[in-house]
Backbone bond lengths (Angstrom), bond angles and torsions (degrees), N, CA, C in turn:
res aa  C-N    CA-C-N  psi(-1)  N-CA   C-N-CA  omega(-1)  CA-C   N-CA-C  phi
1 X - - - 1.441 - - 1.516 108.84 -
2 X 1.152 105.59 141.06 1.946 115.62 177.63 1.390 117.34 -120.24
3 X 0.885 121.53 92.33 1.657 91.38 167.38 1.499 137.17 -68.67
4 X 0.739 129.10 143.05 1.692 137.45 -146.59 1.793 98.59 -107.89
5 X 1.318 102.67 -68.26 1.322 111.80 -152.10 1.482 116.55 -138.24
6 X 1.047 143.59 138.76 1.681 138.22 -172.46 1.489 106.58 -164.67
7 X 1.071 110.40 116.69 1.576 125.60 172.72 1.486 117.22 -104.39
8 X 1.401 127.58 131.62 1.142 131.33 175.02 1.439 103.46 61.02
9 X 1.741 123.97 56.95 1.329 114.07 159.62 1.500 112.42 -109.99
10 X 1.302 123.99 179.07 1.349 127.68 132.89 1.809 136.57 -95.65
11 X 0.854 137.06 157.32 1.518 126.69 -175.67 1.080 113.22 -130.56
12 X 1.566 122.85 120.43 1.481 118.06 167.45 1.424 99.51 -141.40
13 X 1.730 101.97 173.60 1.675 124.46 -146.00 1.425 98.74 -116.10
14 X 1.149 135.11 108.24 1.861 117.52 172.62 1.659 95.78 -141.39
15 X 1.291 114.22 176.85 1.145 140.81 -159.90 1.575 92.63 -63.02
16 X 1.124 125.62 -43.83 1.253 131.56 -163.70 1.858 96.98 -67.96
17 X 0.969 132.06 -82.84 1.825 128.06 167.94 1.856 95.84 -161.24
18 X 1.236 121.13 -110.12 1.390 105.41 -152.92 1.693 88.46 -132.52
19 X 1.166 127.82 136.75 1.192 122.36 160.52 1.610 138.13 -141.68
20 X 1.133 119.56 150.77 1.338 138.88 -169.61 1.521 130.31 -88.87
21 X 1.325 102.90 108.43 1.816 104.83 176.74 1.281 114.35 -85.11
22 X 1.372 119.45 120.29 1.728 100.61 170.20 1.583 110.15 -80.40
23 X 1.023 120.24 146.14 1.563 121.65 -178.67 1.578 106.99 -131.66
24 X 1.078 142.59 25.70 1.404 143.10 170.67 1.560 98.61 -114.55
25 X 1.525 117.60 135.40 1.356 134.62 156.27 1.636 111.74 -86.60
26 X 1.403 117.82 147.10 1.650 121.64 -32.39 1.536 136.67 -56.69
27 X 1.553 108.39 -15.78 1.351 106.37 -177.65 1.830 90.15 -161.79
28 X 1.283 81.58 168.98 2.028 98.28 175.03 1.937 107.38 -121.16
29 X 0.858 83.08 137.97 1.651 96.92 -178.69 1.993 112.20 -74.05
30 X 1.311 122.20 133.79 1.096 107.61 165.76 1.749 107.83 -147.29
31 X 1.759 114.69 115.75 1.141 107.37 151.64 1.248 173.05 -45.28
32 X 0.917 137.94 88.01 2.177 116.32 -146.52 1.651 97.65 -143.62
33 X 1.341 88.24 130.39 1.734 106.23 170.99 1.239 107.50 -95.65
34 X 0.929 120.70 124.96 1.905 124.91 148.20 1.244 111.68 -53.09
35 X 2.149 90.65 167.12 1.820 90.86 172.16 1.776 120.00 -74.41
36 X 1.425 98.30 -1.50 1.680 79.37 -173.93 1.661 89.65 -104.68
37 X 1.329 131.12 39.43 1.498 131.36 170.57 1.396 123.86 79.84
38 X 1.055 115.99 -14.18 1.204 122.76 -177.95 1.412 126.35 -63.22
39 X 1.427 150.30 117.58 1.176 162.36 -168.56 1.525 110.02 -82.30
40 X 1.523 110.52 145.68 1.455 112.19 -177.95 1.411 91.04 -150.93
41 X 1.324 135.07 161.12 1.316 150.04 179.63 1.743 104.62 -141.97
42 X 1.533 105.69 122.31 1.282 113.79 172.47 1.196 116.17 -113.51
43 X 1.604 117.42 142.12 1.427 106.52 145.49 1.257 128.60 -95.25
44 X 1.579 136.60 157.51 1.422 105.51 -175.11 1.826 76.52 -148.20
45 X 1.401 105.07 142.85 1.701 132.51 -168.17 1.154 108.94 -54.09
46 X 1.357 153.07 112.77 1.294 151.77 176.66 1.897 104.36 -22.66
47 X 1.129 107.57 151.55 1.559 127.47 -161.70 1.408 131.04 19.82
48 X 1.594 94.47 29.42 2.182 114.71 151.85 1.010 97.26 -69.21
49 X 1.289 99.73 134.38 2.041 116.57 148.37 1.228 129.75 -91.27
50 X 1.064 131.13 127.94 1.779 124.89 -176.24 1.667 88.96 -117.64
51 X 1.160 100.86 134.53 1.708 123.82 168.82 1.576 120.79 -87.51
52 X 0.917 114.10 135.24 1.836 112.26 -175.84 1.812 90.81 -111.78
53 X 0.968 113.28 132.08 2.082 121.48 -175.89 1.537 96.08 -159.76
54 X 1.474 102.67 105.50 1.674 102.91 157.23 1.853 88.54 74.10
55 X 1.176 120.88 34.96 1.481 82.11 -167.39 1.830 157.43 97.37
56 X 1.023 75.38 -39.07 1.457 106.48 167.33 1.584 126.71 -96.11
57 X 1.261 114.93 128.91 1.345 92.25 -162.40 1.860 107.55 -125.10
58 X 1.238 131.07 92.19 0.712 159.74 -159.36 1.841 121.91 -77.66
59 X 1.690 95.95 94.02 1.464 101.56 -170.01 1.516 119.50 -64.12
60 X 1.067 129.97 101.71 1.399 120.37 -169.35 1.335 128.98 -63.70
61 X 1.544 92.47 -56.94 1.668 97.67 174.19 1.967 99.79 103.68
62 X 1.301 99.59 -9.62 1.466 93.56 174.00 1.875 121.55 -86.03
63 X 1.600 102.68 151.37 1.162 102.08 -170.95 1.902 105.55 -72.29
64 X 1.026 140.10 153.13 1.824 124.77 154.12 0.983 119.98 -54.78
């Protein structure tokens, strides 16, 4: 997994792997290719976190 592109995030570092605040209302945009190339575009709801671990990037659903 890559991430490409992310608008209106925040970024922080914890034990858990790397993670992402969206901070734009209504939502923040985030790009990510897979390993077999393929492109996906998310939105994710103003102050969700998505976690990056190993790669994987893991929509939480939690508020910050």
């Amino acid at each position: 997994m890559e991430l490409i592109q992310c608008t209106h995030w925040m970024q922080g570092i914890s034990e858990r792997g790397v993670s992402y605040k969206a901070t734009h209302d209504p939502y923040s945009k985030m790009l990510i290719e897979s390993s077999n190339e393929t492109k996906k575009l998310f939105h994710v709801p103003k102050d969700k976190i998505v976690l990056v671990l190993d790669s994987v990037a893991h929509f939480t659903g939690e508020e910050a």
